[in-house]
N, C-alpha and C positions, 0 to 999 in steps of 0.2 A: 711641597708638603708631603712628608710618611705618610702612607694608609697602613694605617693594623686593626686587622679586621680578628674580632670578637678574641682580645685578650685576655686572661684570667685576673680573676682581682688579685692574685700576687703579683702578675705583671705589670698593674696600674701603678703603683709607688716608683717605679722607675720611668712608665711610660709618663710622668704627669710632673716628671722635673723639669722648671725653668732653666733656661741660659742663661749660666752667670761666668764674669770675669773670675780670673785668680785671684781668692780672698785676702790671698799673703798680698799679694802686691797691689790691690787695694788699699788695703789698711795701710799699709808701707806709705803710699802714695798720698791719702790722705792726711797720715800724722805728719809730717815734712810739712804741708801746708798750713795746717794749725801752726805749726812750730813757727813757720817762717813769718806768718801774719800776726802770732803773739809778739813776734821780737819787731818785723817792720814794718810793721800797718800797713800806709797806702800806698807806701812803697812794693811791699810784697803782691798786694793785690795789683800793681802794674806791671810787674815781672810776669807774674802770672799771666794775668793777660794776653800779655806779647810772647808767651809760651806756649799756650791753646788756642789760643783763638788767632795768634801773629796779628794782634793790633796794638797801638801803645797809646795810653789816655793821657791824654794833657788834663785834662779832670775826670774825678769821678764820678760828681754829683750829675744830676743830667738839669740845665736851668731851668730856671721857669718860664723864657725865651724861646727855648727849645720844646717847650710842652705846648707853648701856645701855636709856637710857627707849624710844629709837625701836626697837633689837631686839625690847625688849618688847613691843613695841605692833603688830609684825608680825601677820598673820594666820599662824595655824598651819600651814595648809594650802600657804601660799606660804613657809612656814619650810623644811616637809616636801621642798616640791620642789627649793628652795635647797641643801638636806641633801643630794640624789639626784644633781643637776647637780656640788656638791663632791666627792662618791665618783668620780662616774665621770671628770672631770677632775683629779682627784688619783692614780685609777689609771693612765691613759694617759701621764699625766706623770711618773710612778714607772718605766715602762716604759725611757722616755731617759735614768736615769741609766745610765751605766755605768764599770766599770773597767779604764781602760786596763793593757795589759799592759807591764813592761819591754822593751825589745827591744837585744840584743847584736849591735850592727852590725859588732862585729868582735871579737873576743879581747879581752877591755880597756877597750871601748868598749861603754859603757851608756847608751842614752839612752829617755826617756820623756816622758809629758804629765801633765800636772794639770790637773782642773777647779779652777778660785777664784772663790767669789761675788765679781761685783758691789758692794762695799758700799753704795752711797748711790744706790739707784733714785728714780725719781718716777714714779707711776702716773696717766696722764690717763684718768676717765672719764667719757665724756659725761653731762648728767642732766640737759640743762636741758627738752626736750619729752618727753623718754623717757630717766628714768633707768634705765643699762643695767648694773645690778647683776652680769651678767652677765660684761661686762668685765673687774670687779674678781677675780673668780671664775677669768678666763680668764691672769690678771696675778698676782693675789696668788697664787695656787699656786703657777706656779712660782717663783716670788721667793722664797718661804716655803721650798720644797723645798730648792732651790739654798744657801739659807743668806745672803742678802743681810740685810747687818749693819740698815741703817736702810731702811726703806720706808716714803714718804710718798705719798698719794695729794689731787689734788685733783681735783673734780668742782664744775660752778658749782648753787648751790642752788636749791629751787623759790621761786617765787613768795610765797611765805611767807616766802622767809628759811632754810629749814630744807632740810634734806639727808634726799632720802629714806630712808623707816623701811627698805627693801630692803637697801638700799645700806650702812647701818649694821648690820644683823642682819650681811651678806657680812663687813665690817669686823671686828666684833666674833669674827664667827667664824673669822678668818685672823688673828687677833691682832694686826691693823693697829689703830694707837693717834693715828698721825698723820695727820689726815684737814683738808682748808681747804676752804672755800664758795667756791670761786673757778676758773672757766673759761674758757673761751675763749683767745684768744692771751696773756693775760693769766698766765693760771694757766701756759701755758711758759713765759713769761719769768720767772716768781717761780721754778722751778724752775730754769734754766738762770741765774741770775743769784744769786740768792737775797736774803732779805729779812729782817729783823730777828724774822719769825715763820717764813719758809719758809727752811729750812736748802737752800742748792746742792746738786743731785743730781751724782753723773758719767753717768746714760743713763736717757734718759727712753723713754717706753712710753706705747702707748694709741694709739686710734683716736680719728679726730673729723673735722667739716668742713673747709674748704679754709684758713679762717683758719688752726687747729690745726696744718694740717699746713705751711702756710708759716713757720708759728714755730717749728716743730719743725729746719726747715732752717736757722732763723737762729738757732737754739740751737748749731749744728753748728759755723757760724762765732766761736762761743766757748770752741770744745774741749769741748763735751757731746755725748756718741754718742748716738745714736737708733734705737731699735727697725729700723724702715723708714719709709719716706713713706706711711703708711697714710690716705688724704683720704675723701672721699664715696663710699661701699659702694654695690656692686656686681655683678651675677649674667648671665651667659650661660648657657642652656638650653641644650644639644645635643637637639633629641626627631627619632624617626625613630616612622615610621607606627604603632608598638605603644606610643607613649605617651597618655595620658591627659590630654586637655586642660585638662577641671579643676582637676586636679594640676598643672600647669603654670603654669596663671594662678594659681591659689594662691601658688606659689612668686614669681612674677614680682612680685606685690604685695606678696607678704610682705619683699621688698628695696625697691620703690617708697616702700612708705610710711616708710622711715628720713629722706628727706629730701628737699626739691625739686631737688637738686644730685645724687641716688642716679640710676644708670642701669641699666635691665633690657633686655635682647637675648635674643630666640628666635631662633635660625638651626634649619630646618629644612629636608629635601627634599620636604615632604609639603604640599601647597596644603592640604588638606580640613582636615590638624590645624592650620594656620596660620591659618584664618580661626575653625574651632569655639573656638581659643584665646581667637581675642582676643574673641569673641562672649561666654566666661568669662570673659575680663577684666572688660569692662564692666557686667558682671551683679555679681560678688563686690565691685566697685567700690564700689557704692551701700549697700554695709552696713558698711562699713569707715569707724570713728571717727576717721579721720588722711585721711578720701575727700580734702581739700583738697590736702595736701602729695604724698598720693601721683600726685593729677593732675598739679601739677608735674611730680612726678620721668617719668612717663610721656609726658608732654611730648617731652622728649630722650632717648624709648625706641625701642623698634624690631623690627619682625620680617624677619625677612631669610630669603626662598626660593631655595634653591642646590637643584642639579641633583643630588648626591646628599651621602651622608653624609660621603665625603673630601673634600669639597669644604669641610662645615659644618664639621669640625675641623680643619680649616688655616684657615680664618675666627678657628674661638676660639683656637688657637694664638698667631696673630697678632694677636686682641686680649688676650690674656693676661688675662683676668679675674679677680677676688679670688675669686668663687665660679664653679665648674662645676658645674653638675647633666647629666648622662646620663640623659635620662629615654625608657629603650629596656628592652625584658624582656629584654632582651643588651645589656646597658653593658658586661659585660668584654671584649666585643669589640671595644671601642675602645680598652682602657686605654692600649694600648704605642703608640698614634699622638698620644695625649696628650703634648704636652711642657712648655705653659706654664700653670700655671693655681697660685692661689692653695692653694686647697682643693676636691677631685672627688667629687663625691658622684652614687654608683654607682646606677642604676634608679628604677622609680619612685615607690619608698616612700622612697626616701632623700631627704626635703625638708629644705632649705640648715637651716632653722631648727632643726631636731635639732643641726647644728654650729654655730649663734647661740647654742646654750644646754646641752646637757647629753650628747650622745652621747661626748666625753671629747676630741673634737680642738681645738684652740686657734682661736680667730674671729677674732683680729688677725692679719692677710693682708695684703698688698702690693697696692693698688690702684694705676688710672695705667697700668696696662701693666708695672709692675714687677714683676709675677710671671713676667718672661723672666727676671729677674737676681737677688731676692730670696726667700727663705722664708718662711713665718709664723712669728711664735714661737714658741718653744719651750723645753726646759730651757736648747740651748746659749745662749739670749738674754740668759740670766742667769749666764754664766761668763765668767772670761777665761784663755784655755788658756795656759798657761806651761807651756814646756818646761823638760825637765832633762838632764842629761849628768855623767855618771863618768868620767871617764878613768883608769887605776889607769896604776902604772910600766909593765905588758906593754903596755898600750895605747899608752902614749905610742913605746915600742920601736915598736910596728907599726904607727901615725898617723903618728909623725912626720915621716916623710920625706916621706909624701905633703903633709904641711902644707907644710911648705920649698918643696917644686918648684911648688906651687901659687901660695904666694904670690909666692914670685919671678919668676914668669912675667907676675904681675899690678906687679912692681915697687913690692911692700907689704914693703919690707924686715924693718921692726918684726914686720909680722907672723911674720915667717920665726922671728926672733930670738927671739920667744916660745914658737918649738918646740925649735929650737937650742939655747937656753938649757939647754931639761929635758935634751934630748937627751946635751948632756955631762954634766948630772948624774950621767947615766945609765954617762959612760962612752963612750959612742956619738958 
């Protein structure tokens, strides 16, 4: 990790840029794939395949044989916790239903909202170094809850060929039936396009690498809505002098090692914790199964010493992180100068990974800087609000004129004529 100590706010907009691939050769790389999967469906998706991943599917679909035998074949103990992580994100998300009320905007005039699942989601979950069973957890809930008629998920498979036993227990236990061995930019184009075995979603969902999330854009360009641009995860520390270094570099690896493209930032005002930190980074380093990838990602990581605390959250503001940790024995004294951030997690027992798996808040977050303009998931992810409206005869008496003067001021004559019209029914 860089230390740059007390840069100028001119020098933030450079300091606070992500690792990203060559755009050109991104896009290059993704359109080729749409192309190939428009003309060969599930052909394409097994070229593909045996090109990234070097495996070859004799199918795509994953059985329902295979959902049952890999449930079975879970450890219990990882069932048990799986169980724990569904309760408490099945409560939090029970929480956001709710029921709109009519409202009578005038005499006559009744208008309200409706929630309406989604019907035909597609769920991306990563699985090829780390299947993240979790995901599905953080995706099928609410999908399930919402009431989305069809959900299909695809995740690319392990090395064997086979789809983690985790990942199928999560399945089996959200009553998901339609499951494909198939990832990467590949697995959105089979959703955003569709395939002779992968039925076309209308809004696809899920986290994943930068591939992932370039195809998720060019799924857009085919009239399929998308969660958010969720790409390579993410974490800004805010710590002020009463945090806990260890705990910090905990936290910072526990994001590093998602992937060499993952970025981690500590902004602090405190030199003494800024250096004890990274002195824990490099220690927790060496015993960490993923030590390789997470060097990477540390790589284009960073500690950054500002003069004081308002200074460190206009920093994170301005980068807008998928994750915030406050790691201060006074984090709510910062909450209300917070305004950009993905997901906040308050003090120093609150580590990010509680919200990667089981404390009950949703992990698909807005990376990129796009937690200035987007949310993370949630129930609304999975509705589409439609409005309604009453007009009775009192109301059209006490609408209508104002429709008339309205629209004939906008010289929408028709439209006038469709109040007019009622209007003499009326008599009026």
């Amino acid at each position: 990790m860089k230390v740059y100590k007390y840069p100028t706010r001119e020098e933030w907009n450079s300091l606070l840029e992500r690792p990203s691939l060559d755009r050109q050769s991104l896009q290059a790389t993704i359109n080729t794939i749409f192309e190939e999967v428009e003309k060969k469906g599930d052909m394409a998706l097994k070229a593909f395949t045996l090109k990234f991943d070097d495996i070859w599917l004799d199918e795509i679909q994953v059985s329902q044989s295979e959902i049952i035998e890999g449930s079975d074949m879970l450890d219990l103990d990882l069932k048990q916790a799986i169980d724990q992580a569904y309760d408490n994100i099945l409560a939090f998300h029970k929480s956001q239903i709710i029921s709109e009320e009519k409202v009578e905007t005038m005499k006559g005039v009744t208008c309200w909202r409706k929630s309406l699942p989604i019907e035909n989601v597609g769920l991306y979950i990563p699985g090829g170094s780390a299947p993240l069973f979790s995901s599905l957890l953080m995706l099928g809930i609410p999908a399930m809850l919402a009431g989305c008629k069809n959900i299909l998920v695809c995740t690319p498979p392990q090395k064997n060929g086979q789809v983690h036993d985790a990942l199928l227990y999560t399945a089996k236990k959200l009553g998901i039936t339609k499951m494909y061995k198939i990832g990467g930019g590949q697995a959105i184009a089979a959703m955003a396009l569709g395939t002779s075995t992968i039925n076309r979603v209308d809004k696809i969902y899920g986290p994943g690498n930068q591939y992932v999330t370039e195809a998720k854009q060019f799924a857009t360009r085919r009239g399929i809505a998308i969660d958010m641009p969720a790409g390579p995860s993410e974490l800004l520390v805010l710590a002020d002098s009463s945090a806990n270094p260890s705990f910090i570099a905990s936290d910072l690896l526990s994001q590093a090692e998602h992937g060499p493209d993952s970025q981690v930032i500590l902004a602090t005002d405190n030199l003494e914790l800024a250096e004890n930190t990274l002195n824990e980074v490099y220690t927790q380093l060496k015993a960490l199964p993923r030590k390789d990838m997470a060097e990477q990602a540390l790589a284009n990581s960073k500690v950054i010493l500002l003069s004081q605390m308002d200074e460190c959250i206009a920093l994170s503001n301005q980068y807008a992180p998928e994750h915030l940790i406050v790691a201060s024995e006074n984090a709510e004294q910062y909450i209300d100068r917070i305004t950009s951030a993905g997901s906040v997690f308050l003090g120093n027992y609150s580590c990010e990974s509680a919200g990667d798996y089981c404390s009950g808040t949703n992990h698909t977050l807005p990376t990129n800087g796009y937690a200035r303009s987007h949310s993370g998931v949630s129930m609304d992810s999975f509705y589409k609000k439609v409005t309604f409206q009453k007009i009775t005869k009192e109301g059209m008496r006490n609408l209508g004129p104002t429709i008339e003067r309205l629209a004939e001021a906008e010289n929408l004559f028709a439209h006038k004529n469709a109040a007019s019209i009622r209007l003499k029914s009326l008599g009026l």
